[in-house]
C-alpha positions as CSV (number, residue, x, y, z in Angstrom):
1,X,84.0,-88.5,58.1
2,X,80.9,-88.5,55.8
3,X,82.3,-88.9,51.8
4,X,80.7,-87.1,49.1
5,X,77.5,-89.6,48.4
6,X,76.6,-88.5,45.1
7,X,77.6,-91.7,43.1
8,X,77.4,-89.8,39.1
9,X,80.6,-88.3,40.9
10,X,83.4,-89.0,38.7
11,X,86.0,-89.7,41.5
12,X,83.2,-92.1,42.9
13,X,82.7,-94.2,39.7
14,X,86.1,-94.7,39.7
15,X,86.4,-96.0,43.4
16,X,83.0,-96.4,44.6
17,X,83.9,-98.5,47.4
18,X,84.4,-96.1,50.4
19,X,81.4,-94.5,49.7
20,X,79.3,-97.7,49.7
21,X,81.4,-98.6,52.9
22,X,79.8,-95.4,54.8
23,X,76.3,-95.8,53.4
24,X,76.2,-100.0,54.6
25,X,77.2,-98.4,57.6
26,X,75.2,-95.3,58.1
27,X,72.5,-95.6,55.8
28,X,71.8,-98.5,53.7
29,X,68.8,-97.6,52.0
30,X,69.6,-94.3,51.1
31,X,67.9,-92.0,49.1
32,X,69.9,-90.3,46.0
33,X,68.7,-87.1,44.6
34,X,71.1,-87.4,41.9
35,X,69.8,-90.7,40.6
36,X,66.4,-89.9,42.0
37,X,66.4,-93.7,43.4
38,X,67.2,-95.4,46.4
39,X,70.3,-96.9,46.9
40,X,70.1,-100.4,49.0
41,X,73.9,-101.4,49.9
42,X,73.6,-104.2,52.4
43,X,74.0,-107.9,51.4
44,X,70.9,-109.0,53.2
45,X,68.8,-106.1,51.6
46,X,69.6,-106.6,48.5
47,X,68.9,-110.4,48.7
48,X,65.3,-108.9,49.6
49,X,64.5,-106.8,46.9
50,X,65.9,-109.6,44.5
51,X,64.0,-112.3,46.1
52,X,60.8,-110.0,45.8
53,X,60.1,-110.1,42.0
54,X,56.3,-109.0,42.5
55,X,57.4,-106.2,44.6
56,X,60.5,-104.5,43.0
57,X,59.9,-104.9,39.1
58,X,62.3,-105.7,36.6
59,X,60.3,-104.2,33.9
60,X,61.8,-100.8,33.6
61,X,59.8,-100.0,30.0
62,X,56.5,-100.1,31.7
63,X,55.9,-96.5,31.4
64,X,57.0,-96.4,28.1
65,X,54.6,-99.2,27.0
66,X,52.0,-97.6,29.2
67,X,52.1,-93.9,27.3
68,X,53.8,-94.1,23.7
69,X,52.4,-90.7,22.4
70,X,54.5,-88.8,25.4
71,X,57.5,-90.4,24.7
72,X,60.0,-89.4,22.0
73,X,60.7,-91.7,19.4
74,X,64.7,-92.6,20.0
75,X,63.1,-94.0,23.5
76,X,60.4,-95.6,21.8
77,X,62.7,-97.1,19.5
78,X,64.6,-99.0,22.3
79,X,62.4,-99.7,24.4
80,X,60.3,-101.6,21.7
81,X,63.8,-104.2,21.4
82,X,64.8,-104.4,25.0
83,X,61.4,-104.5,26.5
84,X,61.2,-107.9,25.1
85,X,64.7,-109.1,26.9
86,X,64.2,-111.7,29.3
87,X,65.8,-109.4,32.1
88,X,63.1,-106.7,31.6
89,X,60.2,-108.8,32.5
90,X,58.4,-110.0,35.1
91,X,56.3,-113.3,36.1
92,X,54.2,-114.5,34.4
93,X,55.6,-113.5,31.1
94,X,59.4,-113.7,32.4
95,X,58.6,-117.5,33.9
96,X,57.7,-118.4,30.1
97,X,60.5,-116.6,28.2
98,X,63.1,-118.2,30.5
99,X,61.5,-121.6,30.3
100,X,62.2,-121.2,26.5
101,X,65.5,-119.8,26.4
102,X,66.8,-122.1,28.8
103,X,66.1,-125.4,26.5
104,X,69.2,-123.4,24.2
105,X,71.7,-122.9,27.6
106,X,72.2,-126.4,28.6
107,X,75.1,-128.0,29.8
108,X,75.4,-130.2,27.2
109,X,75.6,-127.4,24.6
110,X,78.1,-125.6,27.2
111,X,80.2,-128.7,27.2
112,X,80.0,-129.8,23.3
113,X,81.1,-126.1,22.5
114,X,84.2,-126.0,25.2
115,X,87.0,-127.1,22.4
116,X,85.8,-124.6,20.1
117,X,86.0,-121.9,23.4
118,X,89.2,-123.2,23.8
119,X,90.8,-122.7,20.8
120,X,89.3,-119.1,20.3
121,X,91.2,-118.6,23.1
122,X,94.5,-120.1,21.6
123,X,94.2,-118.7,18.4
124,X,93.8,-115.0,20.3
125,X,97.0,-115.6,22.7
126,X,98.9,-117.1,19.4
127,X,98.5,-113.4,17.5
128,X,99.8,-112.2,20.8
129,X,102.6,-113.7,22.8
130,X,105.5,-113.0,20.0
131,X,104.7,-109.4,21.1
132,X,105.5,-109.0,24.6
133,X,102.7,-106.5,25.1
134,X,99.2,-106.4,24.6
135,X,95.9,-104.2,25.3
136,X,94.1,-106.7,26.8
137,X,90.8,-105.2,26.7
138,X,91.5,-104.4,23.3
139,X,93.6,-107.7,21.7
140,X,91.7,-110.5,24.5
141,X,89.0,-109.4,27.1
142,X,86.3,-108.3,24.3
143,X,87.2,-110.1,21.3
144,X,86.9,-113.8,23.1
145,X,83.5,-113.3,24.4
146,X,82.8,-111.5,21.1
147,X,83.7,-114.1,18.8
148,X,81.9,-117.0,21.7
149,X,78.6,-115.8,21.8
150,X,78.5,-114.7,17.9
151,X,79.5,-118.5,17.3
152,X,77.1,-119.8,19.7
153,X,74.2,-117.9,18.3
154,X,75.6,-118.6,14.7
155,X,76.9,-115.6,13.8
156,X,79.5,-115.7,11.0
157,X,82.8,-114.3,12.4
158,X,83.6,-111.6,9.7
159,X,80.3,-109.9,11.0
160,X,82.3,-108.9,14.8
161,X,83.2,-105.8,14.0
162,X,79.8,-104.2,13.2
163,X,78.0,-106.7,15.8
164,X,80.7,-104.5,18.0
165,X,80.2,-101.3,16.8
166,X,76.2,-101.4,17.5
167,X,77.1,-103.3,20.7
168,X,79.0,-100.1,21.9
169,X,76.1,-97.8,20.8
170,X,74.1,-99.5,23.0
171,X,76.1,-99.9,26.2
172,X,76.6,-95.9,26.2
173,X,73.0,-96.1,27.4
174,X,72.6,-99.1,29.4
175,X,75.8,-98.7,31.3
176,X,74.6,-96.0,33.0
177,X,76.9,-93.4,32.1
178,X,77.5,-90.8,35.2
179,X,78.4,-88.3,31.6
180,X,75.6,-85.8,31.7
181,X,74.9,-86.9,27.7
182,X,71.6,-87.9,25.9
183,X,72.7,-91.1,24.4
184,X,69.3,-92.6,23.1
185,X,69.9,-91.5,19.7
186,X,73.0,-93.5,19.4
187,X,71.4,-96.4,21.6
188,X,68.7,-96.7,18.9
189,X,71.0,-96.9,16.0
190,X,72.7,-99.5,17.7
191,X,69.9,-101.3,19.3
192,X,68.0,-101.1,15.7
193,X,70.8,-102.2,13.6
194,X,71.5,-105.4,15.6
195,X,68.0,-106.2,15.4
196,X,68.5,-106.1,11.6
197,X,70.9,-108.2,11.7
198,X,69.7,-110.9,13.5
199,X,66.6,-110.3,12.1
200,X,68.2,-111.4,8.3
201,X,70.3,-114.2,10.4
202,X,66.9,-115.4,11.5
203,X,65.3,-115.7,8.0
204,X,68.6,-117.9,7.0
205,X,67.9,-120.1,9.6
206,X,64.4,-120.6,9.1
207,X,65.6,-121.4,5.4
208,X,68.4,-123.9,6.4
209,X,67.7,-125.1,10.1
210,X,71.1,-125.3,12.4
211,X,71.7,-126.9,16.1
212,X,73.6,-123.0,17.0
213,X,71.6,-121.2,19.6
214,X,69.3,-119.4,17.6
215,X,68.4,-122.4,15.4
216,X,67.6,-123.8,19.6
217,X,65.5,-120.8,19.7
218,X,63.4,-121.3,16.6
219,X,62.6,-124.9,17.6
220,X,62.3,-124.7,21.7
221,X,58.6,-125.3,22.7
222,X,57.8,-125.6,26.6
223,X,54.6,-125.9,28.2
224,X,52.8,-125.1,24.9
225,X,54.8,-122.1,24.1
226,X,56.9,-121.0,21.7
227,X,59.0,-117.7,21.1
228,X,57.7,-115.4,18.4
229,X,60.3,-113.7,16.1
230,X,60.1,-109.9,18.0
231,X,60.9,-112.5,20.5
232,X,63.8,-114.0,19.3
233,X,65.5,-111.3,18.2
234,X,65.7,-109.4,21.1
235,X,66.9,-112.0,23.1
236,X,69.2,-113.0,20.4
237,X,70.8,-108.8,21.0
238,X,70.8,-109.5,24.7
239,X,72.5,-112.5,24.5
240,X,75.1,-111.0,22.4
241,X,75.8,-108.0,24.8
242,X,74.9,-109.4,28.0
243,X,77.5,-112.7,26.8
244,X,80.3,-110.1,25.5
245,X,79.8,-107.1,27.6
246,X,80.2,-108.4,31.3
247,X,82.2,-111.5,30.4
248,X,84.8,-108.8,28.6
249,X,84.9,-107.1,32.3
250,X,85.4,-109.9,33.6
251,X,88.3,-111.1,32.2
252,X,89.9,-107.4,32.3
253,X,89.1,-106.7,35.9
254,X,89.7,-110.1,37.1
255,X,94.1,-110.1,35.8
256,X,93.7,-107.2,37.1
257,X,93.3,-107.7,40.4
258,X,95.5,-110.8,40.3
259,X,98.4,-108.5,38.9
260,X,97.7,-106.3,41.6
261,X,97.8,-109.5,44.4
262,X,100.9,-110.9,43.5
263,X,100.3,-113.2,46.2
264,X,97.1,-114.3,44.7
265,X,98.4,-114.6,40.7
266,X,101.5,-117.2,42.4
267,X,98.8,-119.1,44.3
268,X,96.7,-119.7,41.0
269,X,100.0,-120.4,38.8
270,X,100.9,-123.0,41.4
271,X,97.6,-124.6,41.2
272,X,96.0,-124.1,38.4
273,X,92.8,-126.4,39.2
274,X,91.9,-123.1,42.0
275,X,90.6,-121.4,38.4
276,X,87.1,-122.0,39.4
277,X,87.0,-120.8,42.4
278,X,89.4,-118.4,41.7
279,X,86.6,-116.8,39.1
280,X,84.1,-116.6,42.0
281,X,86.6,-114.5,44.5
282,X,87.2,-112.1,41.2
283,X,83.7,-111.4,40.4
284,X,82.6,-110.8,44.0
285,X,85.7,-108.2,44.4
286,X,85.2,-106.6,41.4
287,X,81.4,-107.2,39.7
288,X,81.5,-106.6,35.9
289,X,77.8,-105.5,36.5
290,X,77.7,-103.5,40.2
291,X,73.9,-103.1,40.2
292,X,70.8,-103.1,38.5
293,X,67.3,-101.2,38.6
294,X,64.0,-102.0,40.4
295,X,60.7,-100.5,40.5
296,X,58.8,-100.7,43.1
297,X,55.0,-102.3,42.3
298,X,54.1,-101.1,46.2
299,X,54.2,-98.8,48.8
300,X,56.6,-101.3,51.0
301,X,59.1,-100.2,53.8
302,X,63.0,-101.5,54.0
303,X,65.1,-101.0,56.7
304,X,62.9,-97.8,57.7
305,X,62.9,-96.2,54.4
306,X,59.3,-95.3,53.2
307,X,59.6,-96.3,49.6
308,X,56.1,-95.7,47.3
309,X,55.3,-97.2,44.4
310,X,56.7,-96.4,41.3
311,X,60.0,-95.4,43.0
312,X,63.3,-96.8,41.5
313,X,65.3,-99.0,43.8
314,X,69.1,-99.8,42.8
315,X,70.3,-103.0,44.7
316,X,74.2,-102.4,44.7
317,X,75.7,-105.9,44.3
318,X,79.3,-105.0,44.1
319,X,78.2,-103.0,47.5
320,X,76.4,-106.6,49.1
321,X,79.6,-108.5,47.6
322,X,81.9,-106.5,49.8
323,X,79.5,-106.2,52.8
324,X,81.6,-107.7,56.4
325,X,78.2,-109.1,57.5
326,X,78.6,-111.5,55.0
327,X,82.0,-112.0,53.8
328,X,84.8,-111.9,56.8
329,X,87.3,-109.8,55.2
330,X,85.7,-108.6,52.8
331,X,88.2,-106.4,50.7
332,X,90.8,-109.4,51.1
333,X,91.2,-110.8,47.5
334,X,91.4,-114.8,49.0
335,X,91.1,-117.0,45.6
336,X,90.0,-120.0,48.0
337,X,87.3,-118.5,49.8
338,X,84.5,-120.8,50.9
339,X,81.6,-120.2,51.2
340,X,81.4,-117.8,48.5
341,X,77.3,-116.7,47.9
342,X,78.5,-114.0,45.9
343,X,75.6,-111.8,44.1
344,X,77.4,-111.3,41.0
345,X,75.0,-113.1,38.5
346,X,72.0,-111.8,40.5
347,X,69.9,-113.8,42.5
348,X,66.4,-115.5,42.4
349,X,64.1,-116.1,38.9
350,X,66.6,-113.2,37.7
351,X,70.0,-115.2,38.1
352,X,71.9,-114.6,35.0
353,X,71.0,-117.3,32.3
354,X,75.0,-116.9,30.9
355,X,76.3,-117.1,33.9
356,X,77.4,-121.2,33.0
357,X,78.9,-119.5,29.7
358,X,80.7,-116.8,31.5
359,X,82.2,-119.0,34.0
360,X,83.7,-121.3,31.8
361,X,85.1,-118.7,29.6
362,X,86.9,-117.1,32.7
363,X,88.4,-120.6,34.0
364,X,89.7,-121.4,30.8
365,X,91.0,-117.8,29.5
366,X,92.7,-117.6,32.8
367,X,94.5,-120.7,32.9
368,X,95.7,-120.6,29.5
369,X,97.1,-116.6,29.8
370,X,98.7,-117.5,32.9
371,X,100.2,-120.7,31.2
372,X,101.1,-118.7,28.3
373,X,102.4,-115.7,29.5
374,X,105.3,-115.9,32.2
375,X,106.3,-113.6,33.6
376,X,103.0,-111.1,32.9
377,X,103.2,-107.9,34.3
378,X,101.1,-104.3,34.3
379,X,102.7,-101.8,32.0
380,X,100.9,-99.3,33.7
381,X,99.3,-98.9,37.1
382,X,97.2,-96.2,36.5
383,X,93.8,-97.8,35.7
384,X,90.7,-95.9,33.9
385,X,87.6,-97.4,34.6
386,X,84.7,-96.4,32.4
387,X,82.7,-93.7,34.3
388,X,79.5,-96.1,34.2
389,X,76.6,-97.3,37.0
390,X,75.5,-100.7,35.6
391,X,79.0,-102.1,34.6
392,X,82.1,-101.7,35.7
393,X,85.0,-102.1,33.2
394,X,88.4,-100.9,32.4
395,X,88.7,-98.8,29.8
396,X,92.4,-100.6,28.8
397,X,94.7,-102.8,30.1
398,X,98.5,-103.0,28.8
399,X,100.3,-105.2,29.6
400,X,103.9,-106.8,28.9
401,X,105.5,-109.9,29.7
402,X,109.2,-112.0,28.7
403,X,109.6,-115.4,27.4
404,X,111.6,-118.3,28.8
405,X,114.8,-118.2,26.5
């Protein structure tokens, strides 16, 4: 029986699965009138469009560059900050911008900062395991990768709460809410005061140079380039809600899913060293980000579907990570899987920069809540996931748990 395939539907933010199970079935590049874009839902399709950078765009601002004086000035206003991110462009200008920001997202800098990760983490469960019950979106899942990236770019600690607050203002907007709501007003306040911010952060660190990632920034040179301050900035907001935002669902939706596999949570308590691959299993079952948005450069044909240029093509990578074709069982939640070529992070020039970050935030928050908290349980099992496109995220998690007498 066909579903309802109108994806803006409530019900079908909420579960989008079985509806992304007909359409790999029955019509994997499908055109939606309600998102006026098509809808690729196959793993091998949407390898395609990401491994076509010159064909499917990444630059989603390009109209808005290309005619200012039609475009109101709330959309101005954020498109003249995010068009700068380094997941808005394309090659060539996207091949220098990473070049540059990826002398700041080494390894080495990953592995000097994984104490201080660490204890974030200890110092978050310490406020909390007295308790017996948390939030833990609320009291974990967004105030570790908060206070991680903030320290990483040099961000004093007391500033979280309003990096938060515009960080929220902005993901009304780029989440992709299915609400029918004009949030671009709200996305520029937030959008324009964390450019502020980091804008005065950035004049500080001309003043007294640092080794954080923003004092990287300000000294990275490759090829002959350099970033320029516009430059810097915006990257500096992207990194903060691209290193909190999808990390934070990551966290949440991954004990999640392990409370909900009992099976699985006992296997990783057992063996604790599975973490790692026990991260890639939980962001291919549930994505934190379950697609993105393309624009096609060309009148090019996929799978039969006719699409022209200028036409917006959403690659559904929570749709390819569940696709049979690639994964056998592929709704089975199997912490050892191998191989695991998930499409969480992306794929191609696009692969998410963070993605190093994220991963070892996930390993180590895991290990340590499930060290920490025996006997962990859901204290509801009615989830609410945020009715959103381009991230998918519980809304809250409570839990409780008992400790050993």
């Amino acid at each position: 029986m066909r579903p309802d395939l109108d994806l803006k539907r409530p019900e079908n933010a909420r579960d989008p699965y079985p509806v992304y199970a007909w359409l790999r079935d029955h019509d994997p590049v499908h055109r939606s009138d309600s998102l006026d874009a098509w809808v690729v839902t196959r793993y091998a399709d949407v390898l395609a469009v990401w491994n076509q950078p010159g064909v499917f765009s990444s630059d989603r601002f390009r109209d808005v560059r290309a005619a200012p004086e039609s475009v109101r000035p709330d959309v101005r206003a954020v498109a003249a900050v995010l068009a700068d991110w380094l997941v808005f462009r394309d090659p060539p200008d996207h091949t220098r911008l990473r070049g540059l920001l990826q002398k700041t997202f080494t390894p080495r800098q990953l592995e000097k900062n994984r104490p201080r990760i660490q204890a974030a983490i200890e110092a978050l469960l310490d406020a909390q395991v007295a308790r017996g019950e948390m939030d833990f979106v609320t009291d974990f899942a967004f105030p570790l990768p908060a206070l991680v990236i903030s320290m990483l770019l040099g961000a004093p600690a007391e500033d979280i709460e309003s990096i938060k607050e515009w960080s929220d203002q902005l993901a009304v907007y780029l989440g992709g809410s299915v609400v029918a709501e004009d949030n671009f007003a709200e996305a520029r306040t937030g959008v324009e005061s964390l450019a502020d911010y980091f804008r005065a952060l950035l004049r500080e660190k001309r003043r007294a140079p640092t080794d954080d990632l923003m004092g990287l920034m300000l000294r990275a040179e490759h090829e002959g380039h350099t970033l320029g301050e516009d430059e810097i900035v915006s990257n500096c907001v992207l990194l903060l809600f691209a290193g909190h935002e999808t990390t934070t669902n990551l966290l949440a939706n991954g004990l999640f899913l392990l409370l909900r596999h009992p099976d699985q949570l006992a296997r990783l308590r057992a063996d604790p060293g599975l973490a790692p691959s026990a991260v890639e299993e939980l962001l291919r079952v549930e994505s934190p980000v379950p697609s993105t948005l393309k624009i096609a450069t060309e009148d090019v044909d996929l799978r039969g579907a006719a699409i022209r240029r200028g036409d917006r093509v959403l690659p559904i990578l929570s749709s390819a990570n569940r696709d049979p074709r690639q994964f056998p069982d592929a709704d089975t939640l199997d912490l050892g899987r191998r191989p695991n070529r998930h499409l969480a992070f992306g794929w191609g020039i696009h692969f998410c920069l963070g993605a190093p970050l994220s991963r070892l935030e996930a390993t180590l928050a895991f290990r340590s809540v499930l060290r920490r908290l025996p006997h962990l349980a859901l204290a509801s099992d009615a989830p609410r996931w945020r009715p959103w496109l381009f991230f998918r995220g519980l809304e809250e998690l409570p839990l409780r748990w008992t400790l050993p007498e």
